[in-house]
C-alpha positions, -999 to +999 in steps of 0.1 A: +126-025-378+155-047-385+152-079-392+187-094-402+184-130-387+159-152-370+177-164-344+213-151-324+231-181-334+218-180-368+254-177-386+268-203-365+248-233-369+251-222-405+287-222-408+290-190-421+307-167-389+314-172-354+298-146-339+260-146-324+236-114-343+241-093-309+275-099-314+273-077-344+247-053-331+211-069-343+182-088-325+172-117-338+134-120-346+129-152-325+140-159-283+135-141-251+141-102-260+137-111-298+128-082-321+089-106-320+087-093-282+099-061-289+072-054-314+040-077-296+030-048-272+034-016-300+001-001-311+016+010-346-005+001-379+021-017-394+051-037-381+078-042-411+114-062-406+138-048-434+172-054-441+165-094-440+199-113-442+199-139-469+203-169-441+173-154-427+141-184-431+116-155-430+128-152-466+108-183-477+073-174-479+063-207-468+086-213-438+069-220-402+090-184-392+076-166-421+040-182-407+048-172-374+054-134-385+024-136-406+005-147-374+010-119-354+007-094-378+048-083-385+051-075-422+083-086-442+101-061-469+104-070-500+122-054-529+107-020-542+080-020-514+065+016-509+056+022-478+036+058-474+039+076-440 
């Protein structure tokens, strides 16, 4: 699933753009209808965000987001991950 940014208004607190991550066609992870509600009631094995944008907290492994993921079981993509199907 995609998991570019953490929150809609992720790029604009930051500085970076001026548009919110629906904006620009993604759901951010966190907030009512987040890609974290989306996921909660699906039965699948594994739950992995890819395609992380580099503002994105969930990046630090030691960040209260990356925590929160960790809690409820979503996986985050890292660099030459294998994932078998």
């Amino acid at each position: 699933m995609d998991g570019t940014f953490w929150t809609d208004d992720e790029m604009i607190k930051l500085g970076v753009s001026k548009k919110h991550a629906r904006d620009i066609g993604h759901l951010p992870q966190s907030g009512t209808g987040g890609m974290i509600e989306v996921l909660e009631p699906l039965k699948a094995s594994r739950k992995i965000l890819i395609h992380i944008n580099n503002t994105n907290p969930i990046l630090d492994e030691d960040s209260k987001e990356r925590k929160e993921l960790d809690s409820r079981g979503i996986e985050v993509a890292y660099d030459g991950m294998d994932v078998t199907l």
